[in-house]
C-alpha positions as CSV (number, residue, x, y, z in Angstrom):
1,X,-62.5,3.5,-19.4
2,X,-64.1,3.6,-16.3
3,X,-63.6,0.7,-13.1
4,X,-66.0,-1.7,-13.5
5,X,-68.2,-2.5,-10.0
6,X,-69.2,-6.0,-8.6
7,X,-72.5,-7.0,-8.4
8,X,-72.4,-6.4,-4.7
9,X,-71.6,-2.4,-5.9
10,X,-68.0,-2.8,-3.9
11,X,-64.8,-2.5,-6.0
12,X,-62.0,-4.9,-6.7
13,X,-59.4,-5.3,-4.0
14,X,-56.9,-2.3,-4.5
15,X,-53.1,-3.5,-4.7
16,X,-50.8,-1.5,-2.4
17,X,-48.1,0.6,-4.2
18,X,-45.3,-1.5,-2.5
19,X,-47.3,-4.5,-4.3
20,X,-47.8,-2.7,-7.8
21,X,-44.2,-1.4,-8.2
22,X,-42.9,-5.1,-7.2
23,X,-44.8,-6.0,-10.0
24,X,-43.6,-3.4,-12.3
25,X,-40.6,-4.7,-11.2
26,X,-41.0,-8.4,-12.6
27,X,-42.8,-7.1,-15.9
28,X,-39.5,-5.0,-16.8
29,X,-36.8,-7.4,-15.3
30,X,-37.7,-10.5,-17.0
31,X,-39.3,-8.9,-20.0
32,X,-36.6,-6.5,-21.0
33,X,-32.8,-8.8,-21.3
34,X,-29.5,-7.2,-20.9
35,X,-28.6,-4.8,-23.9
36,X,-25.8,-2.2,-25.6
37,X,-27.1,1.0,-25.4
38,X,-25.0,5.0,-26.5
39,X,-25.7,7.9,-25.0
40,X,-24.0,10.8,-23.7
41,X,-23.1,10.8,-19.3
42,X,-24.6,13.4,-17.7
43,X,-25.0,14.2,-13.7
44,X,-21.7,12.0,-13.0
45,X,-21.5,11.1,-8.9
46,X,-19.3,9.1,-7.4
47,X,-19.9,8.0,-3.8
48,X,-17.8,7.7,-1.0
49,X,-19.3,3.6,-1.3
50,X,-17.4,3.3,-4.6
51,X,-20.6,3.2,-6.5
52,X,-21.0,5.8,-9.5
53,X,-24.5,7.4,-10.4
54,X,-24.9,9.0,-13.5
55,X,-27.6,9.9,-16.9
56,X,-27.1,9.2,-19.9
57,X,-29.0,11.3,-22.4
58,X,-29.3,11.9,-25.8
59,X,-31.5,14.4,-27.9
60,X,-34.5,13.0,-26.9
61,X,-34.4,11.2,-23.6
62,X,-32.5,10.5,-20.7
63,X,-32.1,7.5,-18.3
64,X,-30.7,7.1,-14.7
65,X,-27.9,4.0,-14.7
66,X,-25.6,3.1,-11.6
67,X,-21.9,1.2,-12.2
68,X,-21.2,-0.5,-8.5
69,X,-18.2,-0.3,-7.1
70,X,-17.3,-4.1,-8.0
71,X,-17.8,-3.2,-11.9
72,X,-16.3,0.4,-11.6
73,X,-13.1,-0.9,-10.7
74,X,-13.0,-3.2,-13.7
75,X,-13.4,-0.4,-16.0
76,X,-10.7,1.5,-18.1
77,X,-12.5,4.5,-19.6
78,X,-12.3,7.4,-17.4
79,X,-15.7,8.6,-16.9
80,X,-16.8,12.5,-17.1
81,X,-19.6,14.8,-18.2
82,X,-20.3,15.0,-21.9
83,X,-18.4,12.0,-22.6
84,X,-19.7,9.6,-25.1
85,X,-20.2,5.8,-24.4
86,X,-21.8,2.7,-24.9
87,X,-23.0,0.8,-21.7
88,X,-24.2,-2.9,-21.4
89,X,-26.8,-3.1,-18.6
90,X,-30.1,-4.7,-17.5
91,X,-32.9,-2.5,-16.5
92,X,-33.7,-2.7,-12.4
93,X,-36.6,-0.9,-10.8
94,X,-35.5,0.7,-7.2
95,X,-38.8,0.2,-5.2
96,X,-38.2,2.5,-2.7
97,X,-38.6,5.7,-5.3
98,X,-40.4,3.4,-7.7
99,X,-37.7,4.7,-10.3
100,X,-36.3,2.3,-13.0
101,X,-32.8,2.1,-13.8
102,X,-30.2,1.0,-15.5
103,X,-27.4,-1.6,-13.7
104,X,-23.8,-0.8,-16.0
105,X,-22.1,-3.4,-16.2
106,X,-19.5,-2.6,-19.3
107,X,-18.5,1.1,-20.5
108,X,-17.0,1.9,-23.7
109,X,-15.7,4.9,-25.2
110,X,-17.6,5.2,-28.0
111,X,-14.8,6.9,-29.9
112,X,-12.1,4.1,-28.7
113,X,-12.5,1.4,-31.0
114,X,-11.9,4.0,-34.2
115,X,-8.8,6.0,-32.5
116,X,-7.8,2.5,-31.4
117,X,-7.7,0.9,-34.7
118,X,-6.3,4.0,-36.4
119,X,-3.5,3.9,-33.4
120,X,-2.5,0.2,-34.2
121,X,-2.3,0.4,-38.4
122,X,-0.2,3.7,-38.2
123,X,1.9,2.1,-35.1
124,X,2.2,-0.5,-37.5
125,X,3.3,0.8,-40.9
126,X,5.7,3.1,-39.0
127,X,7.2,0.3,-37.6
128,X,7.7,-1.5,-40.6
129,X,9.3,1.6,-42.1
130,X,11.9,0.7,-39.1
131,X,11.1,4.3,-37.8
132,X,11.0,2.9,-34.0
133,X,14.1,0.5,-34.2
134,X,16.3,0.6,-31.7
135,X,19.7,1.3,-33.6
136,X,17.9,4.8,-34.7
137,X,17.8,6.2,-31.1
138,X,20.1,8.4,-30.3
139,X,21.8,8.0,-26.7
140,X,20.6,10.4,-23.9
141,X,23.6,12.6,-22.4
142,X,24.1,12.1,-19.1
143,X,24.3,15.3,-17.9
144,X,23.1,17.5,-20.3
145,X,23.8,21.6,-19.8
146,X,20.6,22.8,-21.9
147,X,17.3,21.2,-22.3
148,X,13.8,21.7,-24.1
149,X,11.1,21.4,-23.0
150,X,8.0,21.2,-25.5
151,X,5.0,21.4,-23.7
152,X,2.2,24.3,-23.4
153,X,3.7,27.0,-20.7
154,X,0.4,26.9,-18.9
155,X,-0.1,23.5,-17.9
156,X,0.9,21.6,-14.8
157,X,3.3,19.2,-16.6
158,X,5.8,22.2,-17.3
159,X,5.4,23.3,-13.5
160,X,6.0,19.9,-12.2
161,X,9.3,19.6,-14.3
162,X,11.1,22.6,-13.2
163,X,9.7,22.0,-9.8
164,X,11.7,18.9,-9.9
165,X,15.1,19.8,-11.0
166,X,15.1,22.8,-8.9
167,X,14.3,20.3,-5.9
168,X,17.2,18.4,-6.9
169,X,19.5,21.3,-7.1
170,X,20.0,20.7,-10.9
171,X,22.8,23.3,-11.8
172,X,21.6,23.1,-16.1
173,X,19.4,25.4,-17.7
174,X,15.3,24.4,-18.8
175,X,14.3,26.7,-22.0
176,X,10.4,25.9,-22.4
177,X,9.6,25.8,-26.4
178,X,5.6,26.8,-26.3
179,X,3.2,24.7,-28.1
180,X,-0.3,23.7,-27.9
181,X,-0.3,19.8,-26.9
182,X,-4.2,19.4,-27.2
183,X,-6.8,19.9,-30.2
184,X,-6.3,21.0,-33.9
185,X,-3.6,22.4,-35.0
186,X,-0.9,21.0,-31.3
187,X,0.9,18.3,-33.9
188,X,2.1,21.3,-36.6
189,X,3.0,23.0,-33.4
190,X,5.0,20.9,-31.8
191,X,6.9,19.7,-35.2
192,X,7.8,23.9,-35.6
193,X,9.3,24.1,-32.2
194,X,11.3,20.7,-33.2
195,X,12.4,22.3,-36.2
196,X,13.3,25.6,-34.0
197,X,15.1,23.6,-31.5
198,X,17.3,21.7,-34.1
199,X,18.5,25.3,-36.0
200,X,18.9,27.2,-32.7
201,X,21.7,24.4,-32.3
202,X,21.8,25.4,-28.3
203,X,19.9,22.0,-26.9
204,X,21.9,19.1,-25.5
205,X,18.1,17.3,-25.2
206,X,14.4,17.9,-25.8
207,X,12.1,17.0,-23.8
208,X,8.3,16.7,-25.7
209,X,5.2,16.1,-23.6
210,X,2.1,16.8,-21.4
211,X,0.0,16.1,-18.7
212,X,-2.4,12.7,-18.7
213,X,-5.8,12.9,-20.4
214,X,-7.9,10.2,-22.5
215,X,-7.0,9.2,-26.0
216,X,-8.6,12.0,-27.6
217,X,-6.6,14.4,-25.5
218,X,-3.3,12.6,-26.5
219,X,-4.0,12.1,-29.9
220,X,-1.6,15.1,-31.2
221,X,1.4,12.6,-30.4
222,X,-0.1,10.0,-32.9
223,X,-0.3,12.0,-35.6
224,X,2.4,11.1,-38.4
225,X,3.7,14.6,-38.5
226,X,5.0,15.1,-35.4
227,X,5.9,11.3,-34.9
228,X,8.0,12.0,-38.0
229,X,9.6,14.9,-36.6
230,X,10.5,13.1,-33.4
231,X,12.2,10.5,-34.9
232,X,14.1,12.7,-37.4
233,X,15.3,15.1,-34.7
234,X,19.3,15.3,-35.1
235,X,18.6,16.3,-31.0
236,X,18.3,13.1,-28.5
237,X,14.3,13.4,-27.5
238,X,12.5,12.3,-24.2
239,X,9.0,11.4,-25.1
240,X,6.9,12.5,-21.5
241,X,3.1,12.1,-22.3
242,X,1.2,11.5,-20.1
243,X,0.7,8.8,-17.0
244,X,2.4,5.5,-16.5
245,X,-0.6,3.4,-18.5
246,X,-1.0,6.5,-21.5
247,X,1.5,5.1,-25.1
248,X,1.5,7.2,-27.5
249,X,3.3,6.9,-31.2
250,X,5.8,9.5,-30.2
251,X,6.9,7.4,-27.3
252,X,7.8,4.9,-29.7
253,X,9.7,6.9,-32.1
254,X,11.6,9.4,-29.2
255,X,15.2,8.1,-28.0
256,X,13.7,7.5,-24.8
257,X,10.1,7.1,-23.1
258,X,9.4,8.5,-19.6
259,X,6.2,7.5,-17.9
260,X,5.6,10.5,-16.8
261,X,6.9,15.0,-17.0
262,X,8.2,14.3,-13.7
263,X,10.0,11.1,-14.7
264,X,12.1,12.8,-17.3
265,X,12.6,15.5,-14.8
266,X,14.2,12.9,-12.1
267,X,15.6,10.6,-15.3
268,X,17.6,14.2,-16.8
269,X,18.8,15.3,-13.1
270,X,19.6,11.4,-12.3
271,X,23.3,11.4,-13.5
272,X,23.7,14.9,-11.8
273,X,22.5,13.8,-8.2
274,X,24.4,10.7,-8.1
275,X,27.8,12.5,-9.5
276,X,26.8,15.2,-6.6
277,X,26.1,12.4,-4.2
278,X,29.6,11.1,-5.1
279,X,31.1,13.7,-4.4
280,X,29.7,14.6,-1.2
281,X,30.5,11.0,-0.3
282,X,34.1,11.3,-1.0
283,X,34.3,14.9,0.2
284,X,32.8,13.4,3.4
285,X,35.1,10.2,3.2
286,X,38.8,12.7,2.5
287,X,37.7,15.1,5.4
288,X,37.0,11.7,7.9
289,X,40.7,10.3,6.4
290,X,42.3,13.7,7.6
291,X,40.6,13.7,10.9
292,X,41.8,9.8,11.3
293,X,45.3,11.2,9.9
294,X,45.6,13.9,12.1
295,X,44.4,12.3,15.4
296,X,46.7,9.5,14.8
297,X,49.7,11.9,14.1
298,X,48.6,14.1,17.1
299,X,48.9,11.3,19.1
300,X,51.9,10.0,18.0
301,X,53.2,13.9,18.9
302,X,51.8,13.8,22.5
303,X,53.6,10.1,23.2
304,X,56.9,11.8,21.5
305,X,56.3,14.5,23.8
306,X,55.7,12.6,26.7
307,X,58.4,10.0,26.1
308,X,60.6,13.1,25.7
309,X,59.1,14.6,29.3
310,X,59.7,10.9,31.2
311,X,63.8,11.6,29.7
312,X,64.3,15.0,30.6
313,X,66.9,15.4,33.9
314,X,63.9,17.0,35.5
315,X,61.7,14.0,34.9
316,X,64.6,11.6,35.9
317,X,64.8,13.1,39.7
318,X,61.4,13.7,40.2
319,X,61.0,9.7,39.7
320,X,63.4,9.4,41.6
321,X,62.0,11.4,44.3
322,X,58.6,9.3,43.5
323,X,60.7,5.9,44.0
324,X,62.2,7.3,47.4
325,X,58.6,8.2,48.8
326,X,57.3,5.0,47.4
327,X,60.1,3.0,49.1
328,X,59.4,5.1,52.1
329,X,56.0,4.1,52.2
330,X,56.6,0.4,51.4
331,X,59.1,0.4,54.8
332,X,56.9,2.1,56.9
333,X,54.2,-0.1,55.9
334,X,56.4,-3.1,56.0
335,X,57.7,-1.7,59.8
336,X,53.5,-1.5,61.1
337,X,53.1,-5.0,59.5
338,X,55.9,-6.5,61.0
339,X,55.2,-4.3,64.7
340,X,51.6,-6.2,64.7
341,X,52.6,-9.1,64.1
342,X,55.2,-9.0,67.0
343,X,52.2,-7.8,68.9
344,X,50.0,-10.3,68.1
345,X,52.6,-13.1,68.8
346,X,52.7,-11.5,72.5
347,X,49.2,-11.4,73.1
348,X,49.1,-14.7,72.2
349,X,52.4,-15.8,74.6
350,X,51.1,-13.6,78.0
351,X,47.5,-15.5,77.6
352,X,48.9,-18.9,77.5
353,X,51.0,-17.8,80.5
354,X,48.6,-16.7,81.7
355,X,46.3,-19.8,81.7
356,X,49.8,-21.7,83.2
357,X,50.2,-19.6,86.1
358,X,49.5,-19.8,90.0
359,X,47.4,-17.2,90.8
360,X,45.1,-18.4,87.3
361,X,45.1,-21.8,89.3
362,X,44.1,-20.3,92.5
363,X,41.7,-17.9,91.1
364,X,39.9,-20.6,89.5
365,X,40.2,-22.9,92.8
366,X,38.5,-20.3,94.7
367,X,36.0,-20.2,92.1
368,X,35.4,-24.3,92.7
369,X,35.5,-23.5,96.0
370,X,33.3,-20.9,96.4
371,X,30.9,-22.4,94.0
372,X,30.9,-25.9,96.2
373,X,30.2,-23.5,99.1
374,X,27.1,-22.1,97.7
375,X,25.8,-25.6,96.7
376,X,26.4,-26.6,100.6
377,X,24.8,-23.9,101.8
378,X,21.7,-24.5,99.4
379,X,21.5,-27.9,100.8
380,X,22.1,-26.8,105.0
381,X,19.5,-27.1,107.5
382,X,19.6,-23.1,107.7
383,X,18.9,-22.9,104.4
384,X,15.7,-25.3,104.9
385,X,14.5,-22.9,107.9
386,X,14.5,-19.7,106.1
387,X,12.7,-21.2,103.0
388,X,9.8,-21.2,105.6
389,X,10.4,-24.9,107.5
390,X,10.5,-25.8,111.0
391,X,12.7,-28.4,112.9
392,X,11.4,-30.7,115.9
393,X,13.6,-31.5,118.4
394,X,13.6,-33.4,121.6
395,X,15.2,-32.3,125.2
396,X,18.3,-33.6,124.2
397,X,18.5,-31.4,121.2
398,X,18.5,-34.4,118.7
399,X,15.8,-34.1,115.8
400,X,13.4,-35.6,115.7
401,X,12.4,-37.6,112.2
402,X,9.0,-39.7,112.7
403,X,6.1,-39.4,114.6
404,X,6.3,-42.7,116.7
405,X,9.3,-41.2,118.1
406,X,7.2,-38.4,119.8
407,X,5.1,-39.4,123.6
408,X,3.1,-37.7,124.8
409,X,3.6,-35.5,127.9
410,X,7.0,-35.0,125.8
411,X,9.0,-32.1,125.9
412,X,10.5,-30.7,122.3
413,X,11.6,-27.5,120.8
414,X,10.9,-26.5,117.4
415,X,13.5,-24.6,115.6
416,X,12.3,-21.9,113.0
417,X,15.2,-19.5,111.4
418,X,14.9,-16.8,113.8
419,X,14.6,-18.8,116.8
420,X,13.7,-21.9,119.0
421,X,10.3,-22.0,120.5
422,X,9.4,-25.0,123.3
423,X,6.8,-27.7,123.2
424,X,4.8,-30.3,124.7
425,X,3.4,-33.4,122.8
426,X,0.0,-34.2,124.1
């Protein structure tokens, strides 16, 4: 079909690809509603974001779907390659690649539900048999001396076990009875080595477990057999399957459930470390008792000793010859106290004597006296001539104090400190 022209021979207005895909984006959003769709996960990512990018396929096509973090961390089926599940999504177009996609919002296992519901009626029909009640479990032994473990040798749940008890100095013994725990065929294997661990007669406890995994990978322990063969075991049975979350029907119908191989590990060695713990605590509290014993008694020896040393004839004259030289001391001190004191006293006599005899008196007369000397000299007329003044005096030697008393034609003398030099008033 070809683009049909205006009549002005220019084309339509061309939408820009930004425009176009925003539109492909509104067609498919509102056009296409939220569905359940089954396929197969294939190219699984999960960013560093949370978010988890993935494919799922089947024979004929595939489609690209994202789970954001928000919904990822609400989901409970473990996602992998090849796994099988049904999604509920909308469809989203991502403009910047102009890719459409699929938003996850819900993932199911597609082969839950029917394991599920075959889990629940056989957990159920075995329980109403009264295979999982209570007064059928056997107890555990506290500190068993032999135990079996029921796992596949090859797998980590086996390594982490012994690793375990041979961290907690665990002084028993760990047999491993090999069995596949996975696929067809790991239920009849597991009941044999039951069966072999119950005529060897050498077991004190069996351990009978694996590694997590999803339902499918656990199913061996909810097949009816080996349940069966749990329960019936004249040998007290740990179930360990697993992680904390993972139930499984053997769990039910063992003596006692451990969340994990490791669990059982610490649960088995439990009794052993705290009897080992107790003992170093009371070794420990006996050898701090002796030490306490034996410094009290050691020093009860050294104040014998010494109370025998202060008796002694020996010990009785060299006190003595202490309380002589401390006597000594005390009297010679006593002698230099009393000597100063004496001294003191006489100071204090010869300076009040002092004070009350003549010579004192005359000394400090002649100080009075010589000091009124030097204020009459101060105040002399000698004095007033060498500070630089002059005296006027008339023939008959008198001074003379005013002017008026001077006539002229006059004849005076005026007195300076080295001599007398005459005058005439005029």
């Amino acid at each position: 079909m070809k683009p049909e022209l205006e009549l002005s021979g220019e084309p339509p207005r061309a939408e820009s690809v930004s425009e176009f895909t925003r539109r492909v984006k509104t067609l498919l959003e509102t056009g296409i509603r939220p569905t359940w769709i089954r396929g197969e996960i294939s190219n699984l990512r999960a960013q560093a974001s949370g978010h988890v990018y993935f494919s799922l396929k089947d024979a004929g096509a595939q489609l690209g779907a994202v789970l954001f973090r928000g919904d990822a961390l609400r989901q409970t089926v473990k996602l992998r390659d090849g796994l099988q599940v049904i999604v509920y999504g909308e469809v989203s177009v991502y403009e910047a690649r102009g890719q459409y996609q699929l938003i996850v919002r819900v993932v199911v296992d597609d082969g839950v539900g029917r394991l599920q519901r075959e889990f629940e009626a056989l957990k159920t029909r075995l329980a109403g048999e009264g295979l999982f009640a209570p007064e059928r479990k056997k107890p555990i032994p506290a500190m068993p001396r032999t135990v079996g473990f029921i796992t596949s040798p090859t797998g980590a749940a086996v390594q982490d076990f012994c690793r375990i008890v041979t961290r907690r100095g665990w002084r028993g013994r760990v047999v491993v009875l090999p069995a596949k725990v996975q696929g067809e065929g790991a239920a009849a294997e597991m009941v044999a080595m039951l069966l072999l661990a119950e005529e060897l007669k050498i077991f004190d406890l069996l351990v009978i477990g694996r590694g997590g995994g999803s339902i499918e990978d656990l199913w061996a322990f909810n097949e009816e057999a080996l349940v069966r063969a749990v329960a019936a075991c004249a040998v007290p049975v740990i179930s360990a399957v697993g992680h904390e979350i993972d139930f499984t029907l053997c769990d039910f119908a063992a003596d006692l459930r451990a969340e994990t191989p490791s669990a059982a590990a610490e649960l088995i060695t439990s009794q052993f470390v705290a009897c080992v713990d107790r003992a170093r605590q009371a070794g420990e509290a006996m050898d701090e008792r002796m030490e306490t014993a034996l410094a009290r008694a050691t020093e009860r020896l050294d104040h014998a000793r010494s109370r025998l040393r202060l008796l002694s004839p020996a010990a009785q004259i060299e006190q003595g010859h202490l309380r002589r030289d401390d006597l000594a001391n005390r009297l010679a001190a006593a002698l230099r106290h009393s000597v100063h004191e004496c001294r003191g006293r006489l100071g204090e006599v010869q300076a009040a004597l002092a004070q009350r005899s003549p010579q004192f008196r005359v000394e400090r007369e002649s100080q009075r006296l010589l000091s009124l000397w030097k204020r009459l000299q101060a105040a002399s007329p000698a004095s007033v001539l060498h500070r630089g003044f002059a005296i006027v005096r008339d023939d008959a030697g008198h001074p003379i104090m005013r002017r008026a008393a001077v006539r002229p034609g006059a004849r005076l003398a005026a007195e300076f400190a080295d001599g007398t030099v005459p005058l005439r008033a005029e």
